[in-house]
KEVO-10190 format. One record per residue: residue number from 1; residue in one letter; chain; x, y, z of N, C-alpha, C in turn. Coordinates in Angstrom, 2 decimals. Example, Ala and Ser with C-alpha at 12.3 -4.5 7.8 and 13.67 -1.06 7.14 Angstrom:
// KEVO-10190
[1,'A','A',[13.19,-5.69,7.80],[12.30,-4.50,7.80],[13.20,-3.30,7.80]]
[2,'S','A',[12.85,-2.25,7.08],[13.67,-1.06,7.14],[12.90,0.03,7.87]]
//
This chain:
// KEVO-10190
[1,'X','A',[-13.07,-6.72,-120.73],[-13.47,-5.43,-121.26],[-13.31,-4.36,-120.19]]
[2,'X','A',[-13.13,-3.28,-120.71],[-12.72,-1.86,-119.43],[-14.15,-1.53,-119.12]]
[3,'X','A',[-14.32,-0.65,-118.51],[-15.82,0.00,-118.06],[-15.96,1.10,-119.08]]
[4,'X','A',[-15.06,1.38,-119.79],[-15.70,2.58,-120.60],[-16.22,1.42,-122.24]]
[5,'X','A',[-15.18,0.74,-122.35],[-15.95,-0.06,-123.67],[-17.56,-0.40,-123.11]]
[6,'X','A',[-17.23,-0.89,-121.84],[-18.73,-1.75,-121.44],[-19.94,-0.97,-121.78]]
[7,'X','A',[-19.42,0.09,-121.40],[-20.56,1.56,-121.24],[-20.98,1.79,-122.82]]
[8,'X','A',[-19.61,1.44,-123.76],[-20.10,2.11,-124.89],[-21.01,1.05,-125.72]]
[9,'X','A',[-20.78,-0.10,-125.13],[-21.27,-1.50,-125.90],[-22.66,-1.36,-125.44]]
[10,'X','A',[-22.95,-1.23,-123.93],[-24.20,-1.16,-123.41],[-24.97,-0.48,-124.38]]
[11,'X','A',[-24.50,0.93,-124.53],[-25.79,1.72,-125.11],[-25.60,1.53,-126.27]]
[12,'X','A',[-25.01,0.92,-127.35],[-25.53,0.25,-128.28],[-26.56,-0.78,-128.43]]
[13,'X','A',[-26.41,-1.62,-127.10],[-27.12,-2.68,-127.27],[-28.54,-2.21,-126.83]]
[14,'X','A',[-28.75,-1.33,-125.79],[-29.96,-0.59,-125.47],[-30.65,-0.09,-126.69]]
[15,'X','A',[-29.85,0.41,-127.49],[-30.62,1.18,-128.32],[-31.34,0.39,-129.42]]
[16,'X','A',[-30.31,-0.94,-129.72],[-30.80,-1.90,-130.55],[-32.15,-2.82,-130.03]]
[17,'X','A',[-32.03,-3.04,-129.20],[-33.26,-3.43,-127.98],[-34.17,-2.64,-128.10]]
[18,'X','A',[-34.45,-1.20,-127.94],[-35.10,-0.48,-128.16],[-35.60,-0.39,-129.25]]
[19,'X','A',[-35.09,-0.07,-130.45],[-35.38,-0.43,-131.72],[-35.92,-1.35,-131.94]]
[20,'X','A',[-35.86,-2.67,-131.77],[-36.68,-4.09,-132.29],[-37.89,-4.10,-131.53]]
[21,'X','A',[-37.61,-3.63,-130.09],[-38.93,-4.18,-129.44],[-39.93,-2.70,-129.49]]
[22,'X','A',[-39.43,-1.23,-130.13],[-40.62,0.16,-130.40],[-40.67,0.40,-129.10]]
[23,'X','A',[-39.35,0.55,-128.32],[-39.83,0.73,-126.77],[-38.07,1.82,-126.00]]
[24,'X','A',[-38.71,2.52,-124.89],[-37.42,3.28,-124.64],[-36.09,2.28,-123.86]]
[25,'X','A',[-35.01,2.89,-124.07],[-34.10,1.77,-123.96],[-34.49,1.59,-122.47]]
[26,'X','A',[-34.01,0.29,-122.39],[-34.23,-1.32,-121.61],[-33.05,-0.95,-120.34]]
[27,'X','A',[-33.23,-1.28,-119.09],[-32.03,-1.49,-118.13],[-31.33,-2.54,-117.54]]
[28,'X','A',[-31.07,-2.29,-116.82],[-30.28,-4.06,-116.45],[-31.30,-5.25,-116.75]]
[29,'X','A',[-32.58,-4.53,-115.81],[-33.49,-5.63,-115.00],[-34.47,-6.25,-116.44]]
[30,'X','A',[-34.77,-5.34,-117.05],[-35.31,-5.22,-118.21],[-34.61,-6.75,-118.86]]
[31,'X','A',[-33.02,-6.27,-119.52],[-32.16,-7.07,-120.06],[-32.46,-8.44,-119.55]]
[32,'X','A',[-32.26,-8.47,-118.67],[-31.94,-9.94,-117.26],[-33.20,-10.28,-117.56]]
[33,'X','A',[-34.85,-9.90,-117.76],[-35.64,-10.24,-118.23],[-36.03,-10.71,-119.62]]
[34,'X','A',[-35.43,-10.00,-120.27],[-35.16,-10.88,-121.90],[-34.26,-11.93,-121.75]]
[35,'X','A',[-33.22,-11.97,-121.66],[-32.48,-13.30,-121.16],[-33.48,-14.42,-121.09]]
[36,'X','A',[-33.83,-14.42,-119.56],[-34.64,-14.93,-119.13],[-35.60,-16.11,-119.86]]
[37,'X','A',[-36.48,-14.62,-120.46],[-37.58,-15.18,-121.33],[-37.19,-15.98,-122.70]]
[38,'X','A',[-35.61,-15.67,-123.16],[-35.08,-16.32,-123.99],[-34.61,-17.68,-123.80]]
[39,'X','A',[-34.27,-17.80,-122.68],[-33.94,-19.16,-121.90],[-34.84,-20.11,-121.68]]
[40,'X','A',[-35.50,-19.77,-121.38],[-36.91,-20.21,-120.64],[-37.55,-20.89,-122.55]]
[41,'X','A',[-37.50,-20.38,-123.19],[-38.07,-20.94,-124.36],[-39.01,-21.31,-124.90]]
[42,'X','A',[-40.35,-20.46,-123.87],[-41.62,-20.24,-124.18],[-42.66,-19.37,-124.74]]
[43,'X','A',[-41.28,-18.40,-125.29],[-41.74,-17.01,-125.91],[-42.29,-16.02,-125.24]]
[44,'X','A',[-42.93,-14.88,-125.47],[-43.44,-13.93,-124.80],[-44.57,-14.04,-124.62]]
[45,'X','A',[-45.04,-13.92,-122.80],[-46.83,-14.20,-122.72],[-46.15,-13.40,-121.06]]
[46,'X','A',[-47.54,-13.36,-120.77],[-47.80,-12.81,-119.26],[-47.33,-13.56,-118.43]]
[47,'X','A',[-46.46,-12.79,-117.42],[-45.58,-13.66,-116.22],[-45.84,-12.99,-114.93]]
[48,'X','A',[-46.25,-13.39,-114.07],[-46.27,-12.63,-112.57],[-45.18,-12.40,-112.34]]
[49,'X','A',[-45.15,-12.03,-111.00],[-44.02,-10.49,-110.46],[-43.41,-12.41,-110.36]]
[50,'X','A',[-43.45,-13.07,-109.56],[-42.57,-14.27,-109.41],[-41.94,-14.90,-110.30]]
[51,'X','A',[-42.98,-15.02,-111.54],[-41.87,-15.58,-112.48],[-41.08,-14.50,-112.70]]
[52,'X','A',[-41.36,-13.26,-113.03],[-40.58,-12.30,-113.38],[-39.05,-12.65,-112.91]]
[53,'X','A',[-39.23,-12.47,-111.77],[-38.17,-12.51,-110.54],[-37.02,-13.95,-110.75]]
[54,'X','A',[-38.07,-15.11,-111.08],[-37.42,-16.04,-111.73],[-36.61,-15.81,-113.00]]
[55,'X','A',[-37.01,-15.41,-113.70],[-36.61,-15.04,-115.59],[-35.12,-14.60,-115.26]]
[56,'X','A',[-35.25,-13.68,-114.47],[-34.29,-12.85,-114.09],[-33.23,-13.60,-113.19]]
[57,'X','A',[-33.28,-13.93,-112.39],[-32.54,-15.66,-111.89],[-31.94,-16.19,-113.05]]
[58,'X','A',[-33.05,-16.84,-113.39],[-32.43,-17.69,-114.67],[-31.58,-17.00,-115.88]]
[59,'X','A',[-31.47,-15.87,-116.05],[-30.24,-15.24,-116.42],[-29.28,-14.60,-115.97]]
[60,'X','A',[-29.51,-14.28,-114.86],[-28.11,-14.41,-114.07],[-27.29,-15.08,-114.31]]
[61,'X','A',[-28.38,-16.83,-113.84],[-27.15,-17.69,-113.47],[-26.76,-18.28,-115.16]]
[62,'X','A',[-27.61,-18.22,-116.05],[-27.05,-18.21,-117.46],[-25.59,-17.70,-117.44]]
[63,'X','A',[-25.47,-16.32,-117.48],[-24.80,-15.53,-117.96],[-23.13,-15.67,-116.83]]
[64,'X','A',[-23.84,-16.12,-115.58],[-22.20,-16.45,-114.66],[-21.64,-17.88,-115.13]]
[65,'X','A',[-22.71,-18.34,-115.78],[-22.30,-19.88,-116.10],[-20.99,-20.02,-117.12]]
[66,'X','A',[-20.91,-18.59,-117.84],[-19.66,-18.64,-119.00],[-18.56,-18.08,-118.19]]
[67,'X','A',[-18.28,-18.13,-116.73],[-17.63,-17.59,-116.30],[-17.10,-18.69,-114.93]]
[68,'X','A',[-18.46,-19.82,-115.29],[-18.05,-20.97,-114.40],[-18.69,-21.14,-112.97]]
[69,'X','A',[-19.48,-20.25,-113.09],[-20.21,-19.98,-110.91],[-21.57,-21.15,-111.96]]
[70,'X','A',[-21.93,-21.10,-112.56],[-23.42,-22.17,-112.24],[-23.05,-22.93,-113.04]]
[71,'X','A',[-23.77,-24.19,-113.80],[-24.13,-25.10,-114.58],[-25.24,-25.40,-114.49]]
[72,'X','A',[-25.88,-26.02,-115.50],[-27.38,-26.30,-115.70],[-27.85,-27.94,-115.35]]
[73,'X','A',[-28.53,-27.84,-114.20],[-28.51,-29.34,-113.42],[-29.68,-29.77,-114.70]]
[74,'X','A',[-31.07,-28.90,-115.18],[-32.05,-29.82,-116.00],[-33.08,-28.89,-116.16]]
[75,'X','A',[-34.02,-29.23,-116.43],[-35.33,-28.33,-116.29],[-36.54,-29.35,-115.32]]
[76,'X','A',[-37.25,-28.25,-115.24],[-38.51,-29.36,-114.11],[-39.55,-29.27,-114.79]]
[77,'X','A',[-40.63,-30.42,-113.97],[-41.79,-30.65,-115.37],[-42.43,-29.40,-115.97]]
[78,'X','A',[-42.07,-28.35,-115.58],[-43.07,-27.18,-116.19],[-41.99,-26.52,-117.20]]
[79,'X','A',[-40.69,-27.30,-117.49],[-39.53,-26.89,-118.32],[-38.78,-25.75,-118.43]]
[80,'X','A',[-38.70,-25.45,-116.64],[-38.20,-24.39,-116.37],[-37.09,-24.30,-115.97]]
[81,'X','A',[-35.79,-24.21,-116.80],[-33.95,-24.71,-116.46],[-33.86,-24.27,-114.67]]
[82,'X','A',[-33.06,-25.55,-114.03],[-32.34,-25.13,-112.95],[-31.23,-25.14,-113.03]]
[83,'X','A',[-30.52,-24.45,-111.83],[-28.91,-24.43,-112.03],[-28.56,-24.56,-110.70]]
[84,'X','A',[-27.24,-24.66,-110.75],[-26.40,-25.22,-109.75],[-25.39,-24.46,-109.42]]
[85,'X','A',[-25.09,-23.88,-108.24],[-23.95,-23.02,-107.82],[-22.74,-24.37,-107.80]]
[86,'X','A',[-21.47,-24.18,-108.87],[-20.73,-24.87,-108.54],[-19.29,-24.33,-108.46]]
[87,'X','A',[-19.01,-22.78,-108.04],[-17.83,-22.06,-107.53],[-18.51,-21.25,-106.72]]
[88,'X','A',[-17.93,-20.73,-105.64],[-18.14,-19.33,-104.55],[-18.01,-18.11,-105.92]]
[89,'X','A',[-19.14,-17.29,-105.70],[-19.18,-16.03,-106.07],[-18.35,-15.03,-105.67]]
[90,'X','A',[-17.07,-14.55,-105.82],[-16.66,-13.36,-105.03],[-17.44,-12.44,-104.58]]
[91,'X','A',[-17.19,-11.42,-103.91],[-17.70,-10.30,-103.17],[-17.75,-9.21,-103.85]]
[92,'X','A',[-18.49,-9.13,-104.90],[-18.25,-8.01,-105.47],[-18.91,-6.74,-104.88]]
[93,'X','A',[-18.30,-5.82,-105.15],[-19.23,-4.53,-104.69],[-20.40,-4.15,-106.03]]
[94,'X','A',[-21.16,-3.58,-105.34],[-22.69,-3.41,-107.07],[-22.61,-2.88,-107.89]]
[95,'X','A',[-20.78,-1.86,-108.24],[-20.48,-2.09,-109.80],[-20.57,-2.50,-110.14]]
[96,'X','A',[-19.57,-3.30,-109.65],[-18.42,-4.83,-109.91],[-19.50,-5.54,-110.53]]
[97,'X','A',[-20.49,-6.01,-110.14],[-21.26,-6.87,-109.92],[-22.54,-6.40,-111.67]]
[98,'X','A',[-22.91,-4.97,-111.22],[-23.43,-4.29,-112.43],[-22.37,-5.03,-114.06]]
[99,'X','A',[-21.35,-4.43,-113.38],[-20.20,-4.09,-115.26],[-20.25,-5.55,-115.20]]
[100,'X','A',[-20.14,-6.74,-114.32],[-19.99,-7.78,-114.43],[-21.15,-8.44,-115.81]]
[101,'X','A',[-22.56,-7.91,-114.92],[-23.45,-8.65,-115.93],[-23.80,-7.95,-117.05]]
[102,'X','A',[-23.36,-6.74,-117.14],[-23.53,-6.03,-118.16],[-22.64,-6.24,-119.50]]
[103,'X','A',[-21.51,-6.35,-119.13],[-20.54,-7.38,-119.91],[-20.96,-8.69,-120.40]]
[104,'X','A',[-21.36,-9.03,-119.59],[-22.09,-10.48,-120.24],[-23.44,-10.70,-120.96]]
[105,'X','A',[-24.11,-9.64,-120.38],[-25.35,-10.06,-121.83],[-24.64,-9.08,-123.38]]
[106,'X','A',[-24.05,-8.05,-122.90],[-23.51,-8.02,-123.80],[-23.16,-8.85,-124.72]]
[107,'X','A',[-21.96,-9.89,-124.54],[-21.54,-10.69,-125.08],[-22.99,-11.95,-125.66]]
[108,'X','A',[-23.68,-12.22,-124.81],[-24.43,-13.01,-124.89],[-25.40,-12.68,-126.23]]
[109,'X','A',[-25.59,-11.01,-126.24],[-26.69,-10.97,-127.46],[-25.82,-10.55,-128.80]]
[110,'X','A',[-24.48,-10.38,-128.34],[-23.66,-10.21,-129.51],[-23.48,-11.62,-130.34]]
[111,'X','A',[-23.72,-12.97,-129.72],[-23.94,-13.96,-130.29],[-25.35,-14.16,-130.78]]
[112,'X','A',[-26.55,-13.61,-130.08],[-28.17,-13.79,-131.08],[-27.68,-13.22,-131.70]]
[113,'X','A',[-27.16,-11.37,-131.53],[-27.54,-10.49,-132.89],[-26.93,-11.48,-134.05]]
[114,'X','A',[-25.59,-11.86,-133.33],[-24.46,-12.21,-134.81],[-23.92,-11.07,-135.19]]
[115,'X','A',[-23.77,-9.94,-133.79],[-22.89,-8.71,-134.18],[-22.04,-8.36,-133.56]]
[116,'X','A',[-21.31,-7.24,-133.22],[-20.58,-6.83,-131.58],[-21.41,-5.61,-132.05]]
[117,'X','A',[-21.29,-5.04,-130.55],[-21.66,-4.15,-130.21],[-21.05,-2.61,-130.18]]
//
């Protein structure tokens, strides 16, 4: 995808985000936190700044995983997925790196919604 589709897909998907959850649109970290909490598969409840920080991990490496940098080694007894770096990450600069994951939850909630964006 170019950076201007990305841009235009984003704020669709913000706004739809916004809409379901009665809240102003959502940002990366936000996003990377729904992920997260979607992954994780324990629904929505109170998380400290650590899990937070985790959630957000754990969709990262979700979301590089369709691209081949992680795989999912298991979950641990508290059934919290780990993953596995199994390619070098290039060097991206914190566009790169931005449009990167922004592209990808994209894609990712274009499969929950069951829409594109």
């Amino acid at each position: 995808m170019k950076a201007s589709e990305i841009n235009k897909k984003w704020k669709a998907l913000q706004s739809k985000i916004a809409t379901d959850f009665d809240s102003e649109a959502p940002d990366l970290k936000v996003i990377l936190f729904l992920i997260g909490v979607q992954e994780l598969g324990k629904g929505p409840k109170k998380y400290s700044k650590r899990q937070k920080e985790e959630l957000m991990h754990i969709a990262t490496c979700r979301l590089l995983s369709e691209m081949g940098f992680y795989e999912l080694e298991g979950l641990d007894q508290d059934g919290w997925p780990h993953w596995k770096l199994i390619k070098a990450i290039p060097a991206y600069t914190s566009l790169e790196q931005e449009m990167l994951l922004k592209g990808l939850a994209i894609s990712y909630f274009e499969e929950i919604y069951d829409t594109e964006f």
